[in-house]
LOFI-942282 format. One record per atom (N, C-alpha, C): residue in one letter; atom name; x, y, z. Coordinates in pm, whole numbers, plus 50000, padded with zeros to 5 digits. Atoms other than C-alpha are relative to their C-alpha. Layout:
<nodes>
  res  atom      u      v      w
    A    CA      X      Y      Z
...
</nodes>
This chain:
<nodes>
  res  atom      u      v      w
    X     N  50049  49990  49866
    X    CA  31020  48728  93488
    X     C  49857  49945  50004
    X     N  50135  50051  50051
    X    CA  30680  48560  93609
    X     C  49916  50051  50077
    X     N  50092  49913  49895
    X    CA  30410  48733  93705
    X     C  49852  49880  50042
    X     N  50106  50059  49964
    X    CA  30115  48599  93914
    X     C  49875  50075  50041
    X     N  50080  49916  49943
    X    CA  29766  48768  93900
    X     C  49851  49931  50062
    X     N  50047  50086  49922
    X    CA  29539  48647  94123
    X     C  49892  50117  50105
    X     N  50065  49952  49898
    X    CA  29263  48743  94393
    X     C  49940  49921  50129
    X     N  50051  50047  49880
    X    CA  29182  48722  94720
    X     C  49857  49946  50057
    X     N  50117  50051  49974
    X    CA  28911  48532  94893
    X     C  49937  50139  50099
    X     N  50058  49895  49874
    X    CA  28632  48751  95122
    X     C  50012  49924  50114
    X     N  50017  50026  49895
    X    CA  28644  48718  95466
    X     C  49932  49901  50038
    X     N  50117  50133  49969
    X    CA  28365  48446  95509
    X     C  50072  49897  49938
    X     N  49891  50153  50053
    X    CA  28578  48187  95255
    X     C  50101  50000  50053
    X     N  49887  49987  49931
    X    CA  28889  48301  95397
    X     C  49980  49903  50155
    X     N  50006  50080  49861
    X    CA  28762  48192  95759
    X     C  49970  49819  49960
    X     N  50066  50151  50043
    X    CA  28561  47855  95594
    X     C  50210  49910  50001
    X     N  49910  50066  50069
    X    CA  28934  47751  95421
    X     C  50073  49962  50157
    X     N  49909  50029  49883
    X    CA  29128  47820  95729
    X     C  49968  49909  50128
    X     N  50067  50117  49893
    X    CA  28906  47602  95971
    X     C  50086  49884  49965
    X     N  49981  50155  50090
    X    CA  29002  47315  95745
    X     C  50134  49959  50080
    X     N  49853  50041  49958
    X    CA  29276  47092  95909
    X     C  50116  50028  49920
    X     N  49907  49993  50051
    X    CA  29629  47098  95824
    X     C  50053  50075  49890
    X     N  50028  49916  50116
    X    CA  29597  47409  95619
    X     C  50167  50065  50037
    X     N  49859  49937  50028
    X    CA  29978  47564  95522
    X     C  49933  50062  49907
    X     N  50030  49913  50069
    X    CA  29911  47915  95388
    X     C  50145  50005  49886
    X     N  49869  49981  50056
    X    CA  30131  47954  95089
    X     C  50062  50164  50017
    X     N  49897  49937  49946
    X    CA  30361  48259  95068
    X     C  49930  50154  49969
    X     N  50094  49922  50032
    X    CA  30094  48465  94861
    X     C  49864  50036  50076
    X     N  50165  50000  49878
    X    CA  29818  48428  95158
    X     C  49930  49909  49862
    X     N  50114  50054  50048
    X    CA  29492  48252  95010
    X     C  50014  50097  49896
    X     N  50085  49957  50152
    X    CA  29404  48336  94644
    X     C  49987  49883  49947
    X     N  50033  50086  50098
    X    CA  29272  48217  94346
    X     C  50097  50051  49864
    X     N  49984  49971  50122
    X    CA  29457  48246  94014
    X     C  49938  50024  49902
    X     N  50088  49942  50109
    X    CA  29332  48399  93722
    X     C  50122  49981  49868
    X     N  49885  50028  50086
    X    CA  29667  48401  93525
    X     C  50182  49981  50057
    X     N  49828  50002  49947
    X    CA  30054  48316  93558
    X     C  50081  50048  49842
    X     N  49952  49976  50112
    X    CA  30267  48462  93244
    X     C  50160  50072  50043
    X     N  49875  49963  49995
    X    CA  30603  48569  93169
    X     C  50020  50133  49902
    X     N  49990  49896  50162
    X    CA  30760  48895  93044
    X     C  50116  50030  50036
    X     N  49892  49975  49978
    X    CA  31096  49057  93028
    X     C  50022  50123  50103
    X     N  50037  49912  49890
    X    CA  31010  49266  93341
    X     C  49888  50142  50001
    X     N  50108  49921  50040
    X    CA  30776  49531  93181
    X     C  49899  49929  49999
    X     N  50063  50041  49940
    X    CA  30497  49496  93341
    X     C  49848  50094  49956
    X     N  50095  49928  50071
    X    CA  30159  49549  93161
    X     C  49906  50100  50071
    X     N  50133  49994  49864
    X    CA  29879  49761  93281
    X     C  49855  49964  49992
    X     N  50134  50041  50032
    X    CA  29631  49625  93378
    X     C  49859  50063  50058
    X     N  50086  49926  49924
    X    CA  29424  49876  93541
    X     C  49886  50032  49917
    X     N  50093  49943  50028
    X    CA  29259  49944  93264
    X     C  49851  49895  49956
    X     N  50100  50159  49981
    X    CA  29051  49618  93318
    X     C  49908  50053  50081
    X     N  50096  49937  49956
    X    CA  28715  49703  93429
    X     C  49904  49870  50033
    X     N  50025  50084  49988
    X    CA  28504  49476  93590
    X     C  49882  50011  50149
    X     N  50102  49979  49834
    X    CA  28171  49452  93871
    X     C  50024  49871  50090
    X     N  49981  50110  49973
    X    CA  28193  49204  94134
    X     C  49924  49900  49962
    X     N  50091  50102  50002
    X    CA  28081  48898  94118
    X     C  50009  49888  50060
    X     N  49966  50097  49902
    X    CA  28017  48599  94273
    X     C  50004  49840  49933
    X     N  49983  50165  50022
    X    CA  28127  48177  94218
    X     C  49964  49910  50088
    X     N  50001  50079  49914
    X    CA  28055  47908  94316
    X     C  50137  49861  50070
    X     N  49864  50101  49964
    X    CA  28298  47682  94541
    X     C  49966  49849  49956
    X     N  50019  50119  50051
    X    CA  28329  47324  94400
    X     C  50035  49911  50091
    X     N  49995  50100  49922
    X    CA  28498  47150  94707
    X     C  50139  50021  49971
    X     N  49871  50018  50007
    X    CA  28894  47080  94798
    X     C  50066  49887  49929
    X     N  49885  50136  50058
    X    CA  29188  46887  94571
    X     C  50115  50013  50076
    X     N  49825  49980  49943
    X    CA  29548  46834  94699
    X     C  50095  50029  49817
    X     N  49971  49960  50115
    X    CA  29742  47043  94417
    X     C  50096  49953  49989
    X     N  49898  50049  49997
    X    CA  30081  46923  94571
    X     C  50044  49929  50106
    X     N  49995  50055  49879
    X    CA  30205  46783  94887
    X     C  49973  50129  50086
    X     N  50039  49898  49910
    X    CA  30188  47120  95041
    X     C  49925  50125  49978
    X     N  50107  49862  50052
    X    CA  29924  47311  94863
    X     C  49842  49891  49976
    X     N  50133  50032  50017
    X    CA  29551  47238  94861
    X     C  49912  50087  49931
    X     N  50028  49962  50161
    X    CA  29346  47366  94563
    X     C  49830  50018  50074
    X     N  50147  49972  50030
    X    CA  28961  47528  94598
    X     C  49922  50014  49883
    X     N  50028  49965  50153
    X    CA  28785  47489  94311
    X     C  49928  50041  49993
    X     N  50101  49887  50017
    X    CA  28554  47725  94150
    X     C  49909  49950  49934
    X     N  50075  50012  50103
    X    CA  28282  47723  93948
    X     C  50057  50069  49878
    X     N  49948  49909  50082
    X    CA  28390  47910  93644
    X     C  49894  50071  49899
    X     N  50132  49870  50059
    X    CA  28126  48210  93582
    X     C  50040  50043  49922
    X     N  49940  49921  50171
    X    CA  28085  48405  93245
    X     C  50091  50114  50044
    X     N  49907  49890  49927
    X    CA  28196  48670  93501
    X     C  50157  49998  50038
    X     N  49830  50097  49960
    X    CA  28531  48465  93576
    X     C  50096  50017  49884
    X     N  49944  49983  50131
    X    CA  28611  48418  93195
    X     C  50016  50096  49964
    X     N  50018  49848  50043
    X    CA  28517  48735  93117
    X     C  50155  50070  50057
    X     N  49802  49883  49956
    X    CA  28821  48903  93352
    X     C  50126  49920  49951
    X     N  49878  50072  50105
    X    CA  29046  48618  93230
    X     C  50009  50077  49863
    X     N  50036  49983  50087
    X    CA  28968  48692  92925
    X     C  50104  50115  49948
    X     N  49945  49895  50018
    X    CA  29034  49041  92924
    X     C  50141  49984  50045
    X     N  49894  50014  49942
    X    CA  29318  48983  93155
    X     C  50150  49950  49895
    X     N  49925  50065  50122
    X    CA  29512  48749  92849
    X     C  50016  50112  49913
    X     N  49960  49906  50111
    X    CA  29421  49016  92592
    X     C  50119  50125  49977
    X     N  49945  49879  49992
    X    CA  29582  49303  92741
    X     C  50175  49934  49998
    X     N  49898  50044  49993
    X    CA  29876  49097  92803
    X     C  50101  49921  49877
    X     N  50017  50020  50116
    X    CA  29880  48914  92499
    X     C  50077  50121  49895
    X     N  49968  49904  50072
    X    CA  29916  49278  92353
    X     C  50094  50130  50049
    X     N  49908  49902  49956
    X    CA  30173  49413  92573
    X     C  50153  49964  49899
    X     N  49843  50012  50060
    X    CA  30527  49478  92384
    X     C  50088  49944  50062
</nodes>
């Protein structure tokens, strides 16, 4: 099974993105990915991921596919960091 973990934009990028012409929300609303992985339906936890906010910077729009358009980030130590963790725990699920 594939899981997708991901977060949402705030309100202020959210409005910025959606201005943008010809915007098709995909099915997940607006996010960003952080990870996509597969498991045999056991489903790790990840709660015990700890983490303050923080903030990125936006890099500007790509076209990812014909009907998806791509925001790119900066990628903060703060970014890696929850990846990071995010892989390990998963990494070390049974």
């Amino acid at each position: 099974m594939k899981y997708h973990v991901y977060f949402k934009p705030n309100e202020e990028l959210s409005d910025l993105i959606l201005n943008q012409e010809n915007i098709i929300l995909p099915g997940s609303g607006l996010h960003s990915t952080i990870l996509v992985f597969y498991t045999d339906g056991n489903f790790p936890d990840l709660s015990q991921i700890s983490f303050k906010p923080f903030e990125i910077e936006t890099l500007g729009f790509e076209d990812f596919d014909k009907d998806s358009l791509v925001l790119k980030l900066s990628c903060s130590r703060e970014l890696l960091h929850l990846h990071n963790q995010i892989v390990e725990v998963v990494e070390n699920y049974p």
